[in-house]
N, C-alpha and C positions, 0 to 999 in steps of 0.2 A: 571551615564551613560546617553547618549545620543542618539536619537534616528537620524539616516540617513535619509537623506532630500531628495525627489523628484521632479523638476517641470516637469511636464506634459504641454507643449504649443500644446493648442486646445483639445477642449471639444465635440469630434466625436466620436463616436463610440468603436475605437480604442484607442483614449487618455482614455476614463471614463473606458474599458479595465483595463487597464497596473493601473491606478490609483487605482482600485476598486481592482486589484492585490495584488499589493505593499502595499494597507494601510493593506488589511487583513494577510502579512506578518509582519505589524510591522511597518513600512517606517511613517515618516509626508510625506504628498502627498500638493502641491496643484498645481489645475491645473489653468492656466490661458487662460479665452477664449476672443478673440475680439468682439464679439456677446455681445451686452449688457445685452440680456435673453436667458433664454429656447428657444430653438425652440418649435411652437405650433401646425405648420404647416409643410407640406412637404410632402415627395416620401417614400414607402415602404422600407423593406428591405426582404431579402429571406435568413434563418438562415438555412444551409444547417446543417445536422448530424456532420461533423464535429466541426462548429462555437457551434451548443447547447454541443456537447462535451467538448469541451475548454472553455466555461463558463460554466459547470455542473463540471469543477473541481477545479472552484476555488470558488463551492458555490452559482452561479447564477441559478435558476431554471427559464425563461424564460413563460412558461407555465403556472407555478404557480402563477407567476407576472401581464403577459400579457391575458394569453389564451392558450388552445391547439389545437384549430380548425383546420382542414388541408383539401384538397379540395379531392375530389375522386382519381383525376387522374390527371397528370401533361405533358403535348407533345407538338410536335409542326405540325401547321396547314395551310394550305393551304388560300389562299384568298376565296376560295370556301366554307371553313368550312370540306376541307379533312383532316384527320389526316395522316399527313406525318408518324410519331412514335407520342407512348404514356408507359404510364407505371402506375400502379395504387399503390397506396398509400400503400396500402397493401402488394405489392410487395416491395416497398423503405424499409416500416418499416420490414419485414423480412429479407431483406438483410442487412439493417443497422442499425438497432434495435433502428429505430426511424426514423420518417418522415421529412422534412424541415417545418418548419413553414414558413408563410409572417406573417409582424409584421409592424405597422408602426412606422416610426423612431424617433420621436415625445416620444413614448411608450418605447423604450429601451433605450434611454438615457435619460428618466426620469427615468426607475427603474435601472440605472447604479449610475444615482449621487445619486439617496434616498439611493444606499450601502455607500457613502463616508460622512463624518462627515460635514455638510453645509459650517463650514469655509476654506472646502480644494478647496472649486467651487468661482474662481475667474473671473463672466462673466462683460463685459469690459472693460477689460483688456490686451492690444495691446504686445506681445512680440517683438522686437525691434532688439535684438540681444540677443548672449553668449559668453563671454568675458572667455579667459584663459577655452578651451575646454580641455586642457590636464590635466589643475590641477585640484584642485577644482572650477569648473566654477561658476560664476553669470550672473543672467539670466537679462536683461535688460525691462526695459518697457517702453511704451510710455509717461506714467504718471512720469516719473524720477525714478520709483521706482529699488534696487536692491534686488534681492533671491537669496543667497548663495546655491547652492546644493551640492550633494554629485554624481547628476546622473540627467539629463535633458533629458525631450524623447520630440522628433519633434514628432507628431502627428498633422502637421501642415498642413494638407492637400495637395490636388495636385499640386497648386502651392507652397509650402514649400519655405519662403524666408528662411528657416535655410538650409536647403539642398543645395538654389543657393549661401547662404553663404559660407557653408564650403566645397560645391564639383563645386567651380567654373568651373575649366574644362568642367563637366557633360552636354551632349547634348540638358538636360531638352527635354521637352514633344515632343510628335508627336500627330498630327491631324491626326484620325482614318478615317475620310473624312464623318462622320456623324453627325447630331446632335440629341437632344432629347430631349420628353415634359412627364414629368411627372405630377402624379395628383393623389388624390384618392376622391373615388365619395362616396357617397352614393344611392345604389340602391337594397334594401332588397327582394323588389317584382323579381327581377331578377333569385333570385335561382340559381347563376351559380356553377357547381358543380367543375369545370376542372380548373385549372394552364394551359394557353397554352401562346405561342407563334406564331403568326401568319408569315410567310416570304411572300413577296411580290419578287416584282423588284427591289431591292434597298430601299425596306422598311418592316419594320417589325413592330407590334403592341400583345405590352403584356396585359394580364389581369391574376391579382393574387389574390385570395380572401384571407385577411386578417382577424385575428384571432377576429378581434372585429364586423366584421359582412360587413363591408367594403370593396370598393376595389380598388388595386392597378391599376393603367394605365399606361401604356408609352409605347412611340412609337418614331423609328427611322426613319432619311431619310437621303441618301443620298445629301449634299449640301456643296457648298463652306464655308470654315469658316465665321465667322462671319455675315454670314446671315440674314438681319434682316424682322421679320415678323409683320405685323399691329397688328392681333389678335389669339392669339392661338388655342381658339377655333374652329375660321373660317379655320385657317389651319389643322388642324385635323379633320375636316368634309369634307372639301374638298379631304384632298390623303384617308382617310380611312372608307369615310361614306357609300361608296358599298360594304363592305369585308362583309363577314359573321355574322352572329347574335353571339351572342349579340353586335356586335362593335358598328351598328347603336343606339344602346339603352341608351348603354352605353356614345357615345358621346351624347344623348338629356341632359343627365346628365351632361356633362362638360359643354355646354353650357350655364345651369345654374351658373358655379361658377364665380367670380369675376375674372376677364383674371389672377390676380395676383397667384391665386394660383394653375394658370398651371409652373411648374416653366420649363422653357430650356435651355439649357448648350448642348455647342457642345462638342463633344467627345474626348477626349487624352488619352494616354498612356503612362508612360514612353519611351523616344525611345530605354535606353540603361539599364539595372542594373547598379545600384551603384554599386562600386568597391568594396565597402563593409557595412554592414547596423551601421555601427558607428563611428564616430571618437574620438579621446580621450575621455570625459564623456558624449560625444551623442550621444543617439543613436535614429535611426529612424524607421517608423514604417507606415504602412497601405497607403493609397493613397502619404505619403510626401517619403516613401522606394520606394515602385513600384507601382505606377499608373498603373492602367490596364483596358481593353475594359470590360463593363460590360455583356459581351457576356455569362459567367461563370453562374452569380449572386455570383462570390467568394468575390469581391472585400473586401467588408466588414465583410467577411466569415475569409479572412486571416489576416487583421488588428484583430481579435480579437484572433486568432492563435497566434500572432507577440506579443500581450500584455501579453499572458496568460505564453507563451514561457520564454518572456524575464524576468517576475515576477521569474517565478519558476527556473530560472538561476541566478539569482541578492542574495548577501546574506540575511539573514533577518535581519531587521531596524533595531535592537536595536544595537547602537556600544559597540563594547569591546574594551578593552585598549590595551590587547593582541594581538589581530587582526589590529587594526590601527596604530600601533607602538608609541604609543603615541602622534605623531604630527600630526594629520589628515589626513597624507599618510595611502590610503586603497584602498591595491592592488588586493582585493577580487571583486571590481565592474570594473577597467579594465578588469580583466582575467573574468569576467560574460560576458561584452560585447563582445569580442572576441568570447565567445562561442556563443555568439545570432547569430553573422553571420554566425558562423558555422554550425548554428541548423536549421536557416531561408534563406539563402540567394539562395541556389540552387533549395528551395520549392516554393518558391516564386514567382522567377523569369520562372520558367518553368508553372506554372500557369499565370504567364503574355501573356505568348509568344502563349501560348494555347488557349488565351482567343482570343488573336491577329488572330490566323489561323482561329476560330473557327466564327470569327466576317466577314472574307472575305468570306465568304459561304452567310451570309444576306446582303451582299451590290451588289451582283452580281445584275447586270441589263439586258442584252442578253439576251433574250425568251428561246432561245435555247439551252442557258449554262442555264438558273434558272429551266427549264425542265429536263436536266439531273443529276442536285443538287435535284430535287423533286426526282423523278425516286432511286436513290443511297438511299437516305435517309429512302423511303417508301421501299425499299429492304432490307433493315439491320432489322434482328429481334428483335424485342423489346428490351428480354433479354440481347443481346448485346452488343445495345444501352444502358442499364442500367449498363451493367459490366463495360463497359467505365469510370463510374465515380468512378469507388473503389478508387484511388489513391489521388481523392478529398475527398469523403465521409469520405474510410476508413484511410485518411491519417495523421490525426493527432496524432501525437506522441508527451509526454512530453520527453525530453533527459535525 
């Protein structure tokens, strides 16, 4: 017997997911990434109770790997240093029976590929196309090379050339009318205790502290696409270096770093859902299914949902004669995919759309309209504030 073959194109998050899945089901996995290495460098991530739930059931303990550090209290903040809402840790972990961790990204997709066998990580490695999606596809590469699969996952990122491949029609992205600089600093003397979110006029500025002692930055502004800025730093001291403490401290810190490792990228979203999250042996997943405003912190919350979903739907590697009908017809991974859209696409995309609504509240600019967005916000009680996110929190379900 033989074992059922997976390629995984790109090695995010979401791909080292569904990869780190399937091999622990049985599958040969390999995933192929354009990146010639590891990332060393780069932006946070915020592993809501959900995400450590869908990686706590396929074996991934997070905490045990990374850390379990998590901050006091998590809300969001005025330019002043007001607390609009907050909610303390104590309360998440009671309600959810577990807190969010920050992590940096660097950190979990190093302890996603140390789960897979070193030959299944092909970094790069250009994927090119997928030739015969209905039958058994081969996946193309830039190097000439071809991989036969039995099941191909796009985890190709936001812009997904397999998605503009096979959902031509599809409106691709929408510019959210923001952009954004991330960064993590080191500043231990700082002692920040809180996750907060600060809103401005059109601008907004996070700080997360991460499990390794570090911290996350980023900050939004409202500006035309493509925007080009001299020095990241300079701009980031400029719109954000009178907001409240720690931000001033915290940018002395950025300006230390090499401009390169502020990284910025303007903001998109899906404009439309997919029709559906697969087409004959492909199926898709995380930012390359539904892009979304990181207004949430789900984005990469529900890529690892979408991996952990689609694993535990798909049957397990090992082929049988009985089951394949003898000629490599196996109808057990269409009818899997079919049920991934079923299980993923209406969750997905309403956390898209959510993120979307939830992202026009920080770009607001009016005094007068961001004053009665303070005002509504600093009125809703904590609690309530907090019940709001059961359907993200408590939302993951295996099918």
């Amino acid at each position: 017997m033989t074992n059922r073959h997976a390629v995984v194109v790109g090695a995010g998050i979401g791909g080292l997911t569904i990869a780190v899945a399937l091999h622990r089901r049985g599958w040969d996995v390999t995933v192929c990434e354009r990146a010639p290495e590891p990332p060393v460098t780069g932006a946070g991530i915020g592993l809501a109770p959900n995400a450590l739930r869908a990686l706590g059931s396929i074996g991934v303990d997070v905490s045990r790997a990374i850390g379990g550090a998590v901050p006091e209290t998590m809300g969001v903040r005025r330019p002043d240093g007001r607390w609009l809402t907050r909610a303390g840790t104590a309360d998440m972990t009671a309600r959810y029976g577990m807190a969010p961790l920050a992590v940096p990204r660097p950190a979990l997709t190093a302890t996603l590929s140390a789960a897979l066998p070193p030959s299944a990580l092909r970094h790069g490695t250009e994927v090119t196309g997928v030739d015969d999606a209905e039958g058994r596809p081969t996946v193309r590469t830039a190097a000439g090379a071809c991989l036969p699969a039995d099941l191909v996952v796009a985890a190709d990122g936001i812009h997904s050339p397999l998605r503009r491949a096979h959902f031509p029609a599809h409106p691709g992205l929408h510019y959210i009318g923001e952009t954004a600089w991330r960064t993590i600093v080191e500043a231990p003397d700082l002692r920040i205790p809180a996750m907060s979110e600060t809103w401005g006029r059109g601008k907004r500025f996070g700080v997360t502290p991460l499990v390794d002692g570090r911290y996350y930055l980023y900050a939004t502004a409202v500006v035309p696409p493509d925007t080009r800025f001299a020095d990241p730093r300079t701009e980031l001291r400029q719109r954000f270096g009178s907001w409240h403490a720690p931000i001033p401290a915290l940018l002395d810190r950025v300006g230390r770093l090499d401009p390169a490792d502020v990284l910025r990228n303007d903001l998109y979203d899906l404009a439309a859902p997919l029709p559906r999250l697969h087409r004959g042996r492909i199926a898709w997943l995380g930012d390359a299914a539904h892009a979304m405003a990181p207004n949430l912190g789900q984005g990469g919350c529900q890529a690892i949902e979408d991996g952990v979903v689609l694993a535990h739907l798909l049957p397990a590697g090992e082929r049988g004669a009985s089951r394949d009908g003898g000629d490599g017809a196996d109808s057990a991974v269409p009818a899997a995919l079919t049920a991934y859209t079923a299980a993923r696409h209406a969750r997905t995309d309403a956390v898209r759309l959510r993120a979307r609504r939830i992202g026009r509240l920080g770009v607001l600019r009016n005094p007068v309209v961001v004053a009665v967005r303070d005002l509504v916000v600093r009125a809703t009680p904590d609690r309530l504030a907090l019940r709001g996110m059961d359907d993200l929190f408590d939302g993951f379900r295996l099918p």
